[in-house]
KOLKE-110057 format. One record per residue: x, y, z negated of N, C-alpha, C, O in turn; residue in three letters. Coordinates in steps of 0.05 Angstrom, whole numbers, plus 32768, in hexadecimal, padded with zeros to 4 digits. Layout:
BEGIN
XYZXYZXYZXYZALA/...
END
This chain:
BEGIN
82B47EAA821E829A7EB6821B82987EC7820282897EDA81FFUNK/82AA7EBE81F082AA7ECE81D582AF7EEB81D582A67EF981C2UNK/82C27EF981F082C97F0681F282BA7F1F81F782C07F3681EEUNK/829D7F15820D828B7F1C821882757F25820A826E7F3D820EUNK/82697F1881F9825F7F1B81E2826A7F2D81D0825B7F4081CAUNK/82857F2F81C282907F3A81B2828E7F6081BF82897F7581B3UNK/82967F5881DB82947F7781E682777F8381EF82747F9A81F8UNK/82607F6E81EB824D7F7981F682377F7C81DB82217F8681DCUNK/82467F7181C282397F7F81A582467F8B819482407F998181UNK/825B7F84819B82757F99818A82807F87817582957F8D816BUNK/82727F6D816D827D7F638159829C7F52815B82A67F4E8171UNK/82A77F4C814682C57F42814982C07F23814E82A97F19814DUNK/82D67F19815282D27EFC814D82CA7EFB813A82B57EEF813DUNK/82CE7F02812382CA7EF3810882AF7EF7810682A07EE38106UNK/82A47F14810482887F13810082727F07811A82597F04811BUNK/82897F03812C82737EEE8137826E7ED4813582597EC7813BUNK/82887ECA8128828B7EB3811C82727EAF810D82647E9A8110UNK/826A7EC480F9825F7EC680DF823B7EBA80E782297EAA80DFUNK/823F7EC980F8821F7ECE810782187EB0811082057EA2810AUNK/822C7EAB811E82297E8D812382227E74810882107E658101UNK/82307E78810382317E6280E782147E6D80D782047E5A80D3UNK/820D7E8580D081F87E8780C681DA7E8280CA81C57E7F80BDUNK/81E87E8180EB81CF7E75810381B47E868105819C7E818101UNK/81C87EA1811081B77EB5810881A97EBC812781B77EBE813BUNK/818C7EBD812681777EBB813E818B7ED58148819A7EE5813DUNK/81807ECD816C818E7EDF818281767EFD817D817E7F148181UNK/81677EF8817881567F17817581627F24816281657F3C8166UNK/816C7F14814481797F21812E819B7F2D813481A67F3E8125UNK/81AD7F1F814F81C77F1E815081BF7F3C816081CE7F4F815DUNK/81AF7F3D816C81A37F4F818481A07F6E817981A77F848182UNK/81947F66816381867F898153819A7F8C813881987F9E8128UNK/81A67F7E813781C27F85811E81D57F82812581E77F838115UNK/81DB7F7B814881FB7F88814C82037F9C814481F57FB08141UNK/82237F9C813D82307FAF812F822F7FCB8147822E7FE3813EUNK/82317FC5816282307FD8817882317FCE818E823F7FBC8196UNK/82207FDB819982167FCA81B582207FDE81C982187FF581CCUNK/82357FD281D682467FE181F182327FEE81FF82217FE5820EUNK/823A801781F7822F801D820F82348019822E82208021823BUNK/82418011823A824E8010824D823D7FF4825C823E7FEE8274UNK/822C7FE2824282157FD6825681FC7FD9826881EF7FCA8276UNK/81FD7FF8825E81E77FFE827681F58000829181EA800782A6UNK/820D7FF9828E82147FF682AE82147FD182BC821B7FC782D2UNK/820A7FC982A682007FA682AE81E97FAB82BF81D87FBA82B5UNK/81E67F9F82DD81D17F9F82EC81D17F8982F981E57F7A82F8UNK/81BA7F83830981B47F6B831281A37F5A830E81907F6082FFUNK/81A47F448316818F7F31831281937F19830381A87F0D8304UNK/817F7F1182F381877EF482DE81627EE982DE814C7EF182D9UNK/816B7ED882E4814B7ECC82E781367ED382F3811F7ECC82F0UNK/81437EE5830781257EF2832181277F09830F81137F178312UNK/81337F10830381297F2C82F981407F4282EE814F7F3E82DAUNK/81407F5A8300814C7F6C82FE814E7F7382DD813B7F7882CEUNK/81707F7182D381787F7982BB81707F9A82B981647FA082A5UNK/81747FA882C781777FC082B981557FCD82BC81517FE582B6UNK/81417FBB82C581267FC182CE81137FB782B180FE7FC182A9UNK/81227FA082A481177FA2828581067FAF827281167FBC8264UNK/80F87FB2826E80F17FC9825A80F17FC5823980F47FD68227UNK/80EF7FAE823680F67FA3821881137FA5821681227F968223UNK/81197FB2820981307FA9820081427FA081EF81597FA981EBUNK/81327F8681E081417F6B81DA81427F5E81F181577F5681FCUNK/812F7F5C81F881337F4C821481447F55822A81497F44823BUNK/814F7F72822F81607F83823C81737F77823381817F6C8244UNK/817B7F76821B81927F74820F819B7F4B821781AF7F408220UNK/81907F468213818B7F20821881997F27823381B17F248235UNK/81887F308245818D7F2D826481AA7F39826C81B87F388280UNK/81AB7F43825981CE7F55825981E47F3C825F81F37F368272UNK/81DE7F30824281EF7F1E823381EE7F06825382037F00825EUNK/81D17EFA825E81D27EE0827281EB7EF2828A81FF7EEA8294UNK/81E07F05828A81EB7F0C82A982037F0F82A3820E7F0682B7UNK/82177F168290822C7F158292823D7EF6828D82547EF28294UNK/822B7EE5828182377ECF8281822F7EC0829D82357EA982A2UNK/82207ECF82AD821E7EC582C882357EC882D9823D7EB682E7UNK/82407EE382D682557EE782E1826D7EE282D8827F7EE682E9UNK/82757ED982C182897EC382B582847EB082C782937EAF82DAUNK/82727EA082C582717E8382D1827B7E8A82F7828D7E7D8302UNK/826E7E9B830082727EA0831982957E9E831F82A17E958333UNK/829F7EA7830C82BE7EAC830B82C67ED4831C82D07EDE8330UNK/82BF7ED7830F82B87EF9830882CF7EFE82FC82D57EE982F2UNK/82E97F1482F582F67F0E82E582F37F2682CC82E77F3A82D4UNK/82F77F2682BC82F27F2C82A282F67F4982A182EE7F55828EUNK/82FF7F5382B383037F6E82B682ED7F8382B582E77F9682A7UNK/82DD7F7082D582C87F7E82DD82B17F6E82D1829A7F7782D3UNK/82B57F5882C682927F5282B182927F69829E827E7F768299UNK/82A67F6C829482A37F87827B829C7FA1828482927FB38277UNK/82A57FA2829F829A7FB982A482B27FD582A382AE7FED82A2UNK/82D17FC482A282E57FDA829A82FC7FDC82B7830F7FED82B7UNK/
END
């Protein structure tokens, strides 16, 4: 999952390591990623009854990014096409 994360804020392991340990709120990990993959506006679909790319907030766009792709991890999706490459 680290992976997923790592490619969908740009941060490394380490600085995500960092984030963690600092126990830094998901709104704060959200609006000070180092770079947020353009290539997620091609995340679509649904996560909780509600169309990801239909969002209009976007922290909460960005949240719904992050569930739906760990939805499709869990589904057994393979890592290729959760990223989107």
């Amino acid at each position: 999952m680290g992976e997923i994360i790592c490619w969908l804020t740009g941060h490394t392991e380490a600085s995500l390591a960092a984030v963690i340990a600092d126990r830094t709120s998901f709104a704060d990990f959200i609006a000070y990623a180092p770079a947020l993959n353009p290539a997620r506006a091609l995340i679509t679909g649904v996560v909780c009854g509600v169309r990801v790319e239909e969002i209009e907030e976007q922290p909460m766009r960005e949240i719904r990014y992050l569930d739906k792709l760990v939805d499709e991890l869990a589904k057994g999706k393979v890592m290729g096409k959760i990223l989107r490459g």
